[in-house]
C-alpha positions in Angstrom: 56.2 148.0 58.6 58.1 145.4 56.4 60.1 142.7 57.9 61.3 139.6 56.3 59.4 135.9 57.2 62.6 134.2 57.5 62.9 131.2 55.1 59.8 129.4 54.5 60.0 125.9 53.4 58.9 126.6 49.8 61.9 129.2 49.3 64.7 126.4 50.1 63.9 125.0 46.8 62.1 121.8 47.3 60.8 120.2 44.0 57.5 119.5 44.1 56.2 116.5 45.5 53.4 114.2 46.6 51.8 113.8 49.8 52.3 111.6 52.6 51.4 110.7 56.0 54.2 112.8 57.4 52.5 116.3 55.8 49.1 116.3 57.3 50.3 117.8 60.3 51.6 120.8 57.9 48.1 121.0 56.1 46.5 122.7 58.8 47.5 126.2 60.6 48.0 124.8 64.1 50.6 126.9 64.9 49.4 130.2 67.4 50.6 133.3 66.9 53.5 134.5 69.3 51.3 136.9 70.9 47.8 135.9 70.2 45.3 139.4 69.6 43.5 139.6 72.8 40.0 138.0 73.2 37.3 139.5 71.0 39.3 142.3 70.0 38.3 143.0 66.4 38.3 145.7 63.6 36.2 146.9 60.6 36.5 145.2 57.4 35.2 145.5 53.7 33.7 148.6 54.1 34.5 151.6 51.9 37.4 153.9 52.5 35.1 156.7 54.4 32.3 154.6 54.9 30.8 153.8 57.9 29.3 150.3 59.3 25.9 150.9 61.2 26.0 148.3 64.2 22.3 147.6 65.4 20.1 147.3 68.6 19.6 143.8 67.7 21.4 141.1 65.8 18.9 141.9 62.8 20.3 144.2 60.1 16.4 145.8 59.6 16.8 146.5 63.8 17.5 150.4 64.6 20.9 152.2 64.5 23.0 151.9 68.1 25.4 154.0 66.6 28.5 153.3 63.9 32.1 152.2 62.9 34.6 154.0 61.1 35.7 152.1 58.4 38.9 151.6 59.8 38.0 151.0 63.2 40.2 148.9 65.2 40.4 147.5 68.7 36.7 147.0 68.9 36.0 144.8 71.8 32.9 142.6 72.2 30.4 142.1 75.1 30.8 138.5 75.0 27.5 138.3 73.0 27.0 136.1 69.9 24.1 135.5 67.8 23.5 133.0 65.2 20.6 134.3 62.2 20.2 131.8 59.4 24.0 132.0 57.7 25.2 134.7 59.4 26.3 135.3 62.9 26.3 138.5 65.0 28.6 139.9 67.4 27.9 142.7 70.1 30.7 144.5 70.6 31.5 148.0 73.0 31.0 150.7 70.6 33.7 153.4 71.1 30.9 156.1 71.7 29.4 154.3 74.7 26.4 151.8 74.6 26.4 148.7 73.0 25.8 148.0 69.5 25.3 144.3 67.1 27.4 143.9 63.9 27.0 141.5 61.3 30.2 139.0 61.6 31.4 139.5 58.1 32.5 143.1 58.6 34.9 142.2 61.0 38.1 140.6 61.7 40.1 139.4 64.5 42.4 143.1 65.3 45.7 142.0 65.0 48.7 144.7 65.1 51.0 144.9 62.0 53.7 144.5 64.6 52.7 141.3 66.2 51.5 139.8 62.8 55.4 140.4 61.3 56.7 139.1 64.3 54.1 135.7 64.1 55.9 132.4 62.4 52.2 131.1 61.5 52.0 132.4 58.8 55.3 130.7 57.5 54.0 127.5 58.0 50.5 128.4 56.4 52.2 129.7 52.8 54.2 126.1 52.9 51.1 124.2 53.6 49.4 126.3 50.6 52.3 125.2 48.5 51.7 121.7 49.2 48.1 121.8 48.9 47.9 123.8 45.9 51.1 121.1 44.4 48.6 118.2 44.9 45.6 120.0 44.0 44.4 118.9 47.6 40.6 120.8 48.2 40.2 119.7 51.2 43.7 120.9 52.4 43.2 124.0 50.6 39.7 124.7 52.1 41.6 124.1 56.0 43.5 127.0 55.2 41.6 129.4 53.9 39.5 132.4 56.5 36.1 129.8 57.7 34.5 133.4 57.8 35.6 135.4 54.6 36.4 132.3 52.4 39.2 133.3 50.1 39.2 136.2 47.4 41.5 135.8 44.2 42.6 138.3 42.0 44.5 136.7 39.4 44.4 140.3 36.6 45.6 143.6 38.1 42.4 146.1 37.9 40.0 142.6 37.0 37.5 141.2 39.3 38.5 139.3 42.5 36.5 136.0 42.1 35.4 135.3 46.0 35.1 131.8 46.8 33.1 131.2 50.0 34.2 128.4 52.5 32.2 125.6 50.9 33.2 126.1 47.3 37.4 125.8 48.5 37.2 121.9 49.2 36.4 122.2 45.1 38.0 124.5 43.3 40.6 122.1 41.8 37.8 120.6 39.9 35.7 123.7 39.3 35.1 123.7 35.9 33.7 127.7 35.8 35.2 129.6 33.1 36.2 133.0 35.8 36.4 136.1 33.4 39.4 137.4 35.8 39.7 140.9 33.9 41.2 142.1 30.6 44.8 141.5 29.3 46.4 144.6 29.1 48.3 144.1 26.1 45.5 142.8 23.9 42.7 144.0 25.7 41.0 140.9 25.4 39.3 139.1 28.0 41.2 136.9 30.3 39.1 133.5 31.5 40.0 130.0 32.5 39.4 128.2 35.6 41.1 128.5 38.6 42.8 125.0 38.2 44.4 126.3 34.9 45.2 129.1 35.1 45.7 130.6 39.0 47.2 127.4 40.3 50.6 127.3 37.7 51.1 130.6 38.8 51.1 130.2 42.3 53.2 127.2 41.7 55.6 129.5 40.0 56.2 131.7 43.1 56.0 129.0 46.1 58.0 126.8 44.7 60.7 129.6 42.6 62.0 130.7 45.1 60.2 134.0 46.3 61.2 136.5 49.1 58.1 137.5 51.9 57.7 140.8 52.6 55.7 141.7 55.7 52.5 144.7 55.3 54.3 146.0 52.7 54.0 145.9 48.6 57.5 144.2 47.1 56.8 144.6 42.6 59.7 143.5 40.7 60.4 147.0 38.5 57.0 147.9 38.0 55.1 150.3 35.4 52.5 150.5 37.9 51.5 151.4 41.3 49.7 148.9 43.6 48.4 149.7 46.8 46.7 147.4 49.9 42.9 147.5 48.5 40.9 150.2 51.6 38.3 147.7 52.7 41.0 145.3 53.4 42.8 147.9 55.1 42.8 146.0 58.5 43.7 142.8 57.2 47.2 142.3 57.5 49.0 140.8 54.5 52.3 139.5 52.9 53.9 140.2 49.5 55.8 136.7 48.1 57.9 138.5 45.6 59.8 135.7 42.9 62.2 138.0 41.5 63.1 137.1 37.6 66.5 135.3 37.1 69.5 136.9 35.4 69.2 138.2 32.2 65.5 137.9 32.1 64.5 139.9 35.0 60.9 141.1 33.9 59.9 137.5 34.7 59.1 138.2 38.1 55.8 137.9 40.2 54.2 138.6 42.9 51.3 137.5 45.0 49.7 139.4 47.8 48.7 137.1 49.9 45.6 138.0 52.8 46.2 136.9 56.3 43.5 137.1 58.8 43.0 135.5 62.1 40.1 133.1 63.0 40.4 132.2 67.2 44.0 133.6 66.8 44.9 131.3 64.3 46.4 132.5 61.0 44.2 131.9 57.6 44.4 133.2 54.0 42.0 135.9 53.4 43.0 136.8 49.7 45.2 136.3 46.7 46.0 139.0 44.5 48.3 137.7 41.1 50.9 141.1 40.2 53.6 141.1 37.3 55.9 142.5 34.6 53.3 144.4 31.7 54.2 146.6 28.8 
């Protein structure tokens, strides 16, 4: 289902500026979804297209099989249960089989219907937040918008390797110094690799602040020579494609990033960020 965002403040053109008191309030996603996904409803994530995810008789992933998910489940609701073990926390949820069954956090996210996330103005607010954030290379700000549970992946070559940056790594990344290997450059086969800072953050600058056109669950490429599609362990993470078209007359200069959305407490967070343009 595609639907347009509306207008976003980054599309109306804004030159970049610094921050003041008056943007804190837009730093954060405060704003709930219209119709928030009901509580403890959740679906399968980052398992293989086909796959299955075991859920346990315990909050232990060494604990016996209670049975298991498709990898695309969806509307998996939970007992109320949580666990904490060491860094990870458990959920018991209703398995759709009968009984009841413990699954590790991680490999789930809040179920949220494509139509009620097209039809939510958070995420609005959260891609104009990232723009200021990312502007003012603001870690901190950065980190209150990213998922608290998946952290935030970034794809920045297609067919490379996502770099995943956990929770605790975001409120740095701006001075991250790691030379990320991001994948191969297509035209001289070479290895891409710079930091985030140099080379992921102009480019995201480039789209949310050129003036780029959100595209709801659906994949918007500026004249392609190449097919993308929604990676399948993300299948039930919802997403949106900012598309920057080129300007007249040099109209392979478009981009586009695919940019994650997944819901924490039914508040919208980037999951993932996924760089796509013109190649030869």
């Amino acid at each position: 289902m595609a639907c347009n965002l509306g207008t976003p403040s980054p599309t109306s053109g804004p030159t970049p500026r610094i921050l003041g008191p008056a943007d804190t309030a837009v730093l954060t996603p405060t704003e709930a979804p219209t119709s928030p996904p009901p509580t403890h409803a959740y679906a399968v994530v980052l398992v293989h297209e086909g796959g299955t995810l075991e859920a346990h008789v315990s909050a232990d992933s060494g604990s016996a099989a209670a049975g298991s998910l498709a990898w695309d489940a969806v509307d998996l609701h939970s007992t109320g249960n949580v666990e904490a073990v060491g860094a990870d926390t458990w959920v018991e949820l209703n398995l759709p089989g009968g009984g009841t069954g413990w699954v590790n956090r991680k490999n789930l996210t809040e179920y949220v219907a494509s139509a009620t996330f097209c039809g939510d103005p958070g995420p609005s607010g959260l891609f104009g937040a990232l723009g200021l954030a990312v502007n003012n290379s603001v870690g901190s700000a950065l980190a209150a918008l990213t998922s608290p549970i998946h952290g935030l992946s970034v794809g920045y070559i297609r067919g490379g390797t996502a770099r995943v940056y956990a929770p605790e790594e975001i409120g740095l990344i701006f001075a991250n110094t790691e030379d990320v290997t991001w994948g191969f450059g297509l035209g001289s086969g070479l290895p891409v690799t710079g930091t985030f800072n140099d080379l992921v953050r102009p480019d995201l600058l480039n789209v949310l602040f050129g003036g780029y056109t959100p595209v709801c669950n659906a994949i918007q490429l500026g004249g392609a020579s190449y097919t993308v599609t929604w990676p399948a362990p993300w299948k039930n993470i919802n997403f949106y494609s900012l598309y920057k078209p080129g300007p007249a007359g040099q109209e392979a200069s478009w981009m586009t990033w695919l940019a994650g959305v997944e819901y924490v407490d039914g508040l919208p967070y980037l999951f993932s960020l996924s760089r796509y343009n013109w190649e030869p």
